[in-house]
DRENPA-3360 file (N, C-alpha, C; in nm, 2 decimals, always signed):
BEGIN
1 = XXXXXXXX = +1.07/+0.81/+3.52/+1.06/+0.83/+3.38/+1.04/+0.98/+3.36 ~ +1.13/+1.06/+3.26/+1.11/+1.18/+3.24/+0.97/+1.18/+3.17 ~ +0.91/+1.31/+3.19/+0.80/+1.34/+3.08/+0.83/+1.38/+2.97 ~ +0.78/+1.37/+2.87/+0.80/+1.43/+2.74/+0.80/+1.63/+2.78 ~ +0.95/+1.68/+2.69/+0.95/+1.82/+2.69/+0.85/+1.88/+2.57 ~ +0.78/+2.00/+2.55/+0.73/+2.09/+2.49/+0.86/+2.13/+2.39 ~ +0.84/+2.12/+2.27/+0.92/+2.24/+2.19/+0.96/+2.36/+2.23 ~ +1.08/+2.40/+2.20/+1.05/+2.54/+2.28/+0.98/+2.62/+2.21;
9 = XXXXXXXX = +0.97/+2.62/+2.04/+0.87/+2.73/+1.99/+0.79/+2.61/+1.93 ~ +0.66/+2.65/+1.95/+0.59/+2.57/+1.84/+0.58/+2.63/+1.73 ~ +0.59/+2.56/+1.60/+0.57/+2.60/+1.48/+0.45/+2.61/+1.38 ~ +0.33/+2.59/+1.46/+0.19/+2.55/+1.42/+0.17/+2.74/+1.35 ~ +0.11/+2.71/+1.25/+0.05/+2.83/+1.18/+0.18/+2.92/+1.08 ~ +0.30/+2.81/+1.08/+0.41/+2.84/+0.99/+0.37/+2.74/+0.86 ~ +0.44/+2.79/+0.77/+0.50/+2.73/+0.63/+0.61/+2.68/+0.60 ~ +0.64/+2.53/+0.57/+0.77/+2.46/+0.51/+0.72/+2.50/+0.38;
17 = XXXXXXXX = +0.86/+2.53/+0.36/+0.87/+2.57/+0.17/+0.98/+2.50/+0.15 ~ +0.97/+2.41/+0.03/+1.06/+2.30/+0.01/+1.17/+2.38/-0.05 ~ +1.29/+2.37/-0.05/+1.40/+2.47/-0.15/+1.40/+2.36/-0.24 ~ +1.50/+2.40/-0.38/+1.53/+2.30/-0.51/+1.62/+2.19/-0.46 ~ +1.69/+2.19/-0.33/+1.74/+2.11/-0.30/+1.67/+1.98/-0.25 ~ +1.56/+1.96/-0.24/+1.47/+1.86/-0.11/+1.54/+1.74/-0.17 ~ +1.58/+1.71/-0.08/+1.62/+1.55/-0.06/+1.48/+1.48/-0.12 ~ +1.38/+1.49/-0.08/+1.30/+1.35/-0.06/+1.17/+1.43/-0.21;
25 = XXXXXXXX = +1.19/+1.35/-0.32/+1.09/+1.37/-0.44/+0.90/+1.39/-0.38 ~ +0.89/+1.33/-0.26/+0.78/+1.34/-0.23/+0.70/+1.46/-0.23 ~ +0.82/+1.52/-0.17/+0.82/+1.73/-0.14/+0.86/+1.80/-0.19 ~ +0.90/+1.75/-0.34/+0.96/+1.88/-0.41/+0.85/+1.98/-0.46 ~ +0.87/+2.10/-0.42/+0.78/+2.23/-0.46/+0.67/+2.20/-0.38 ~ +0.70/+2.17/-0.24/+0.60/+2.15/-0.17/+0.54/+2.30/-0.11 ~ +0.44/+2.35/-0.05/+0.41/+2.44/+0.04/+0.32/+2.37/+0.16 ~ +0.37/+2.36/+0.26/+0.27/+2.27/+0.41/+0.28/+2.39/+0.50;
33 = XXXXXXXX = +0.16/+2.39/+0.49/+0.08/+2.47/+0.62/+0.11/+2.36/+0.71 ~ +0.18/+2.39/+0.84/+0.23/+2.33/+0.98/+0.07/+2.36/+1.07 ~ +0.02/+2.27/+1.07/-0.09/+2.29/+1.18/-0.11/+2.22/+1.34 ~ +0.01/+2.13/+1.40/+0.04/+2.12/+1.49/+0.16/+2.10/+1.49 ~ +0.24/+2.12/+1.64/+0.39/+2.11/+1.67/+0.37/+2.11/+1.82 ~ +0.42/+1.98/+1.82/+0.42/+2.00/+2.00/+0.52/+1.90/+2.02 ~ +0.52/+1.82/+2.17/+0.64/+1.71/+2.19/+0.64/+1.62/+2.17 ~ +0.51/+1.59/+2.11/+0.50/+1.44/+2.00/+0.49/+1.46/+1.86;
41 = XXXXXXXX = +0.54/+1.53/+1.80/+0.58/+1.60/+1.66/+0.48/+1.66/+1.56 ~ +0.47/+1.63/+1.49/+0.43/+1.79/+1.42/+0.30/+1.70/+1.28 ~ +0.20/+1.82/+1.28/+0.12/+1.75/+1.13/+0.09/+1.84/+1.04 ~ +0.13/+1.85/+0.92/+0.10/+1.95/+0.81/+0.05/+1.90/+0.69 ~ -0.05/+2.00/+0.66/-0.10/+2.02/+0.51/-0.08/+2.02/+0.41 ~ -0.03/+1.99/+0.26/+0.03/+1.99/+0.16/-0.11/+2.11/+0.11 ~ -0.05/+2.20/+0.06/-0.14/+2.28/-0.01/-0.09/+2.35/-0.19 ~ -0.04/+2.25/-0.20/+0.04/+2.29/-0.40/-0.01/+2.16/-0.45;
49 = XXXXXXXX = -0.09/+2.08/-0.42/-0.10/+1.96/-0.54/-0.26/+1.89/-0.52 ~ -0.32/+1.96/-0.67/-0.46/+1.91/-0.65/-0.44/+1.75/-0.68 ~ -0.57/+1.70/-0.62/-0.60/+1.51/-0.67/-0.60/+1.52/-0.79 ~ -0.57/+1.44/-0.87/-0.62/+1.36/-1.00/-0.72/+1.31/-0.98 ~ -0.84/+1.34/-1.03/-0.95/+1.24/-1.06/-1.10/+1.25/-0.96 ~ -1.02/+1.37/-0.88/-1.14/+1.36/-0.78/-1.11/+1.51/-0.77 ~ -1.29/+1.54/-0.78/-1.30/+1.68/-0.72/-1.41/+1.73/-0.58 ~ -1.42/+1.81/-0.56/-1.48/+1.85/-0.43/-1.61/+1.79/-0.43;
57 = XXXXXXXX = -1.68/+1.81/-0.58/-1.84/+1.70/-0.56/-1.84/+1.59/-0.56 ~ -1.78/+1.53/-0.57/-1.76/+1.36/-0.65/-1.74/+1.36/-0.50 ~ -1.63/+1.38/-0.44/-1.59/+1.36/-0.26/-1.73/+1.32/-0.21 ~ -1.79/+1.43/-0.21/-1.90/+1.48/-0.12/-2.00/+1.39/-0.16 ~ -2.05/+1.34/-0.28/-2.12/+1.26/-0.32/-2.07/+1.14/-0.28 ~ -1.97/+1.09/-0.25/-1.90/+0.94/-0.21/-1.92/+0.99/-0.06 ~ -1.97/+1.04/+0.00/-1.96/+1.05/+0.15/-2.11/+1.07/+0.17 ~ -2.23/+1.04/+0.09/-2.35/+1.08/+0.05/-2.38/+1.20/+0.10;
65 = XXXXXXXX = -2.32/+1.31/+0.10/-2.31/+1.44/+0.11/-2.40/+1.50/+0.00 ~ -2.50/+1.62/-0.05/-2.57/+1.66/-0.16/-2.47/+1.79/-0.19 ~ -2.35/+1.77/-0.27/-2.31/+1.86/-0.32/-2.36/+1.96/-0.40 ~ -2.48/+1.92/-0.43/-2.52/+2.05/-0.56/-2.53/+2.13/-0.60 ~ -2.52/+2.19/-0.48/-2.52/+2.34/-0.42/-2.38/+2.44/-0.45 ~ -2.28/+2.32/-0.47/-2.14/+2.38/-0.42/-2.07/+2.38/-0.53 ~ -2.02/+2.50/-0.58/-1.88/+2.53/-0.69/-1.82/+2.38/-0.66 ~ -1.78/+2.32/-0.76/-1.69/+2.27/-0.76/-1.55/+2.30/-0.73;
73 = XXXXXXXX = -1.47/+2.19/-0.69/-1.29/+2.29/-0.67/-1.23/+2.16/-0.64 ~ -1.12/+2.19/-0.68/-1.01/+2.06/-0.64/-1.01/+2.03/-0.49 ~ -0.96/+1.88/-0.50/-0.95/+1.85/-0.36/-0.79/+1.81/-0.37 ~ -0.68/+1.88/-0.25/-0.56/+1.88/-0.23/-0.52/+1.70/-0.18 ~ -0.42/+1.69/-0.23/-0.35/+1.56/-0.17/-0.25/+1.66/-0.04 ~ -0.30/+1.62/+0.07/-0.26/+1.71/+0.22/-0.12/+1.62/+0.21 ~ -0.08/+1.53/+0.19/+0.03/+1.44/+0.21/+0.05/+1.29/+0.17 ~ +0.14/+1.25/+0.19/+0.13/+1.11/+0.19/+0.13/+1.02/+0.33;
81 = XXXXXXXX = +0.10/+1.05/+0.43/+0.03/+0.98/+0.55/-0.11/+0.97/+0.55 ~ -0.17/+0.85/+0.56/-0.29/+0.86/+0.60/-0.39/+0.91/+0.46 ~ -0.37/+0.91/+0.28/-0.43/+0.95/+0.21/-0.58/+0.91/+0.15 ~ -0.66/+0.83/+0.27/-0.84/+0.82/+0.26/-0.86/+0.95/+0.34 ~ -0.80/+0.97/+0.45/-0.82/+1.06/+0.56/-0.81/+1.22/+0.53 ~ -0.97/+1.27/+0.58/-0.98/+1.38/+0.49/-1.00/+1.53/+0.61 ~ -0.93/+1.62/+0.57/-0.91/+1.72/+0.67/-0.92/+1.90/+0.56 ~ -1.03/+1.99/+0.63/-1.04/+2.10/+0.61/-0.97/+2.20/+0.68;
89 = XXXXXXXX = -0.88/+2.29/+0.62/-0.84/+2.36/+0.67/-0.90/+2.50/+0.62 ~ -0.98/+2.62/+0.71/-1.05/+2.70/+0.69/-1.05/+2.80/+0.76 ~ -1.15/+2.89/+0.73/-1.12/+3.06/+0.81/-1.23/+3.01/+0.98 ~ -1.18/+3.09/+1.03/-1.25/+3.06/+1.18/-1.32/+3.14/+1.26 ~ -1.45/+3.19/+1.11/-1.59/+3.21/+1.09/-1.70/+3.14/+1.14 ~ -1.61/+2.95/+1.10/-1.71/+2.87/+1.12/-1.60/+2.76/+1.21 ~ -1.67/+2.75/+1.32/-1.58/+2.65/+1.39/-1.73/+2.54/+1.49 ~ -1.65/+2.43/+1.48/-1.72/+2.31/+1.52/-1.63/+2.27/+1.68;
97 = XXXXXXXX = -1.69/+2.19/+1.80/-1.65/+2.13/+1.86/-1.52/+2.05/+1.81 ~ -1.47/+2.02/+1.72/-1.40/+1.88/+1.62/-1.27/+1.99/+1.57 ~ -1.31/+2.15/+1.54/-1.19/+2.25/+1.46/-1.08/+2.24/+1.61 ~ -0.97/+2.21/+1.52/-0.84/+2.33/+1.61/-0.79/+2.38/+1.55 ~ -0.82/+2.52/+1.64/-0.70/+2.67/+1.60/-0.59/+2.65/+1.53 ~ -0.56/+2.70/+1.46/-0.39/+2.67/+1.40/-0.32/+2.84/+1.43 ~ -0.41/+2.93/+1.42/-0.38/+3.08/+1.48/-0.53/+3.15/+1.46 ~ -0.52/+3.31/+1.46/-0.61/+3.40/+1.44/-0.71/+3.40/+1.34;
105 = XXXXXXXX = -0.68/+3.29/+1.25/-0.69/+3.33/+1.12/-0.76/+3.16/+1.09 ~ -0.71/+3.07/+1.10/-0.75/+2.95/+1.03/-0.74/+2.84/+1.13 ~ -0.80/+2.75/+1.12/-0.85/+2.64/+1.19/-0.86/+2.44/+1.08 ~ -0.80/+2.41/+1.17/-0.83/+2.21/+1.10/-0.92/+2.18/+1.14 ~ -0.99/+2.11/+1.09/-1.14/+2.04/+1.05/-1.14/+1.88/+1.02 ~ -1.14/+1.80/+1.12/-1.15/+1.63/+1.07/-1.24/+1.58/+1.09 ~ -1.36/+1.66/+1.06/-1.51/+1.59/+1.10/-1.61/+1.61/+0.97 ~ -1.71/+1.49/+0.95/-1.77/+1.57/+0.82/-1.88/+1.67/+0.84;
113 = XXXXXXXX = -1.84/+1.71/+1.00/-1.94/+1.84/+0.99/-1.92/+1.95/+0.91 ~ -1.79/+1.95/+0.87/-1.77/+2.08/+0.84/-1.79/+2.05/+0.66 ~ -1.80/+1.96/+0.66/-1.84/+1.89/+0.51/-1.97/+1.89/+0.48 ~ -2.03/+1.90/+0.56/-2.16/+1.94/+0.55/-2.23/+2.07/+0.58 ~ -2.14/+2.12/+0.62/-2.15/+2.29/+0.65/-2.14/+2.31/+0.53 ~ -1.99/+2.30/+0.41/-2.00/+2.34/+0.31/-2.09/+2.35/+0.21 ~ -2.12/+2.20/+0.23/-2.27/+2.18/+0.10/-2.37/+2.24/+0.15 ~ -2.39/+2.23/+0.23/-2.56/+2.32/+0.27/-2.54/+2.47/+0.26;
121 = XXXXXXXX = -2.39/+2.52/+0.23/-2.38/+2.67/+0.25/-2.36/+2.76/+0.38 ~ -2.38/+2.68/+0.52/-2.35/+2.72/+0.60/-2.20/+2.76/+0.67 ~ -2.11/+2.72/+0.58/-1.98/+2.70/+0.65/-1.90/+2.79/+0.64 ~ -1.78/+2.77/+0.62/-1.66/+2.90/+0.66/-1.69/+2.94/+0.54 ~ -1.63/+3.10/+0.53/-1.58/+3.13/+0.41/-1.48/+3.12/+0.33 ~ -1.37/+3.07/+0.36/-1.30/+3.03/+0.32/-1.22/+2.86/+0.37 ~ -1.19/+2.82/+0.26/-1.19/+2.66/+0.30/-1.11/+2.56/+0.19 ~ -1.04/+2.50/+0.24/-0.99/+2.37/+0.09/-0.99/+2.25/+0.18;
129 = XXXXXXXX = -0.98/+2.18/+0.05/-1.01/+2.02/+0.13/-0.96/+1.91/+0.08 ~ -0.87/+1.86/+0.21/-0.76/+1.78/+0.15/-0.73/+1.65/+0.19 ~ -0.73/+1.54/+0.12/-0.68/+1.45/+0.19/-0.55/+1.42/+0.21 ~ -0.50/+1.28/+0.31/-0.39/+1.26/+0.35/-0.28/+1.42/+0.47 ~ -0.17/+1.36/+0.49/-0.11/+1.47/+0.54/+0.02/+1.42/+0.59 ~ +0.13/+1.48/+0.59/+0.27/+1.52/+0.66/+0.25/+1.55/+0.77 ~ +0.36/+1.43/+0.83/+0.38/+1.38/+0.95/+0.49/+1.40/+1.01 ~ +0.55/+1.41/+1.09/+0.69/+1.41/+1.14/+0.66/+1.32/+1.30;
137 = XXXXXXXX = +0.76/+1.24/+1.36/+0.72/+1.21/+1.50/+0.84/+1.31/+1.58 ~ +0.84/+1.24/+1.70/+0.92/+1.37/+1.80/+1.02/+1.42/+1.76 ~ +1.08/+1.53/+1.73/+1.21/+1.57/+1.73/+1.23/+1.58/+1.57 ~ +1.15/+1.46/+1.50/+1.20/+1.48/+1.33/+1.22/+1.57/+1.26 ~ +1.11/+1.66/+1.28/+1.09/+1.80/+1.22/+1.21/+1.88/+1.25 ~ +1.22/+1.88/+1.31/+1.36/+1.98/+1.42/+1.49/+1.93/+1.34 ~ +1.51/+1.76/+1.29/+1.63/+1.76/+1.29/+1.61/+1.78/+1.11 ~ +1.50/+1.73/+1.03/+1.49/+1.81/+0.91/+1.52/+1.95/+0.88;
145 = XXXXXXXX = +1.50/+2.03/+0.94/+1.49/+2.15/+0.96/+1.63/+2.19/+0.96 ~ +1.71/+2.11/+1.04/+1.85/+2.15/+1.02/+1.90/+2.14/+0.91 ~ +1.89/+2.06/+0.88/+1.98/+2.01/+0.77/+1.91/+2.06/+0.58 ~ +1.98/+2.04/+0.48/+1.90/+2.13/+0.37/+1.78/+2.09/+0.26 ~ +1.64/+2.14/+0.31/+1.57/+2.14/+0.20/+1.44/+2.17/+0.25 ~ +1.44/+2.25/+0.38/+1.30/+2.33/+0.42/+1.36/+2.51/+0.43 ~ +1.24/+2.60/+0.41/+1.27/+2.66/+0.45/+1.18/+2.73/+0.53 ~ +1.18/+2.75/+0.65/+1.07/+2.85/+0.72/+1.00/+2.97/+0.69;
153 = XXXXXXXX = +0.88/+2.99/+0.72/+0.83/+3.08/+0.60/+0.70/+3.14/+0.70 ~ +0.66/+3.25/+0.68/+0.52/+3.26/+0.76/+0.42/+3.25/+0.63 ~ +0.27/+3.19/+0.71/+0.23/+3.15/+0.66/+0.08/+3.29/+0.65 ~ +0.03/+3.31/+0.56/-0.07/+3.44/+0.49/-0.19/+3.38/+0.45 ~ -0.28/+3.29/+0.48/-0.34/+3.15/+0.46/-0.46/+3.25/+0.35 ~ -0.53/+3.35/+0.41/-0.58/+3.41/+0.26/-0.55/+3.43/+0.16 ~ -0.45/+3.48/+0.16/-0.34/+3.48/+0.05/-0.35/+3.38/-0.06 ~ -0.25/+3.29/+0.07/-0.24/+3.13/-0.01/-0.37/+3.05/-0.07;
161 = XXXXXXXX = -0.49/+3.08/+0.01/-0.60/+3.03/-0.03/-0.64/+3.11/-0.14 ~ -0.60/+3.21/-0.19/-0.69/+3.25/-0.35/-0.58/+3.23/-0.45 ~ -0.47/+3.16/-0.44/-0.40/+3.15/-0.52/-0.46/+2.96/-0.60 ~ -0.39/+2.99/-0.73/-0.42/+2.85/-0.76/-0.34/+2.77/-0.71 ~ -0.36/+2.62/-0.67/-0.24/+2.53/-0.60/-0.14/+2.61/-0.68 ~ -0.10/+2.54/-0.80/-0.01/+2.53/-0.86/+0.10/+2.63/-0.86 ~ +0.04/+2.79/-0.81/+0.10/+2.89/-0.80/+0.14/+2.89/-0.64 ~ +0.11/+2.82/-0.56/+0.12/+2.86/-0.44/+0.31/+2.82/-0.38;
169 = XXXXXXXX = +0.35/+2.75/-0.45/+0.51/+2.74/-0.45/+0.61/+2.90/-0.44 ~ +0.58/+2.95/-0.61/+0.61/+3.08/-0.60/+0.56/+3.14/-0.55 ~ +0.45/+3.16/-0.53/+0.34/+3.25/-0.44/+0.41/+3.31/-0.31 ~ +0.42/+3.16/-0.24/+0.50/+3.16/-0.07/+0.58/+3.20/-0.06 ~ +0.65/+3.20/-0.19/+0.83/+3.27/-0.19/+0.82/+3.40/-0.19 ~ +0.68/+3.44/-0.28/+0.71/+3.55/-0.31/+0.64/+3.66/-0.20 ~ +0.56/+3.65/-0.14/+0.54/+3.65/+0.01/+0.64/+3.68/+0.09 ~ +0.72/+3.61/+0.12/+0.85/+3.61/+0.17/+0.96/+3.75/+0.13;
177 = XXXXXXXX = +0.94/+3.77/-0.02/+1.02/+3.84/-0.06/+1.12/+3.79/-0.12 ~ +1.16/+3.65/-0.18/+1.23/+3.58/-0.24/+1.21/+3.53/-0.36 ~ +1.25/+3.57/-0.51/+1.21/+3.50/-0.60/+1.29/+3.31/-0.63 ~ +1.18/+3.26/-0.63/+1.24/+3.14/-0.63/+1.33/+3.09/-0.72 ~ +1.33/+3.14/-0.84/+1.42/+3.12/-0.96/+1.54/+3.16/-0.92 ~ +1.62/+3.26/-0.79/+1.74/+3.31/-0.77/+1.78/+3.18/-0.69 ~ +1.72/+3.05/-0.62/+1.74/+3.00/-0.58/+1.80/+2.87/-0.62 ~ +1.92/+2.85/-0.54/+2.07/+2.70/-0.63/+1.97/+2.56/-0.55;
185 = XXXXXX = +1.97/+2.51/-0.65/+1.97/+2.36/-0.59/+2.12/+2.31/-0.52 ~ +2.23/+2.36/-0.48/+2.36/+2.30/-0.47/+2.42/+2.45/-0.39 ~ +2.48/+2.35/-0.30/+2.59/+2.44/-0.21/+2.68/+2.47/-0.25 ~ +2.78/+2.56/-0.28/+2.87/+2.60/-0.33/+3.00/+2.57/-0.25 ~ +3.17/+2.58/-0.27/+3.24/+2.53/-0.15/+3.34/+2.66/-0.20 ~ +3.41/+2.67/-0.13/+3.48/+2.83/-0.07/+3.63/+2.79/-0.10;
% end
């Protein structure tokens, strides 16, 4: 039995930016922070679309967490896999036995320790918190990738993190150096 190959690059600490083309409505004007990629596929962050109805205290108070301490702030819908399932993505000031690296800069959090870092004040300085998350299994990402409605993007996570969601679409583009409004939903033919 062969073993499973490694990717040849991993893409962890990259950004899918959805183009106007995305096949799939789930991801339109998506921005996902890619936080693993390896040879059992890939898991990312949705970071452009706060919850409805739920904010960062109400969370924390449903997890009997003492928010009171804490600004309030939206909590992101990370995806549609897995949407009870709750994951911080943060600066890596504050890291727990439970954080993995995503690069130099920022780190995933699936433990409510770090949920409890935040309310008590002890935790990263920078941080959002999201449930659910984008999935891909072996090879999917790759063959998405080919074909049209991502686009690869580096990812500036302070940046992205003082923007409001809702800006973080254009934001990424703009980042990039691309205004997204020059961009065709539709291929043209020659």
């Amino acid at each position: 039995m062969n073993a499973p190959t490694q990717p040849k690059i991993s893409l962890a600490g990259k950004l899918l930016l959805a183009m106007p083309d995305m096949p799939d409505p789930r991801f339109e004007r998506s921005v996902i922070l890619l936080c693993v990629h390896d040879e059992g596929g890939a898991l990312g962050i949705a970071l452009h679309e706060p919850m409805t109805g739920i904010g960062l205290r109400e969370l924390l108070v449903s997890l009997d967490i003492d928010g009171s301490a804490v600004e309030d702030s939206s909590v992101l819908q990370g995806g549609p896999v897995e949407p009870r399932r709750g994951f911080v993505l943060h600066s890596r000031d504050w890291m727990s036995s439970d954080s993995h690296p995503i690069d130099d800069d920022i780190a995933l959090t699936g433990s409510m320790e770090v949920l409890n870092a935040i309310a008590s004040g002890g935790g990263p300085k920078s941080w959002l918190v999201t449930l659910g998350y984008a999935g891909w299994g072996a090879g999917q990402l790759e063959t998405e990738l080919a074909a049209p409605g991502w686009y690869l993007g580096k990812a500036e996570p302070h940046r992205l993190f003082s923007m409001a969601p809702e800006d973080r679409w254009t934001g990424a583009f703009a980042l990039e150096g691309i205004d997204p409004a020059m961009l065709t939903g539709s291929m043209g033919h020659a």
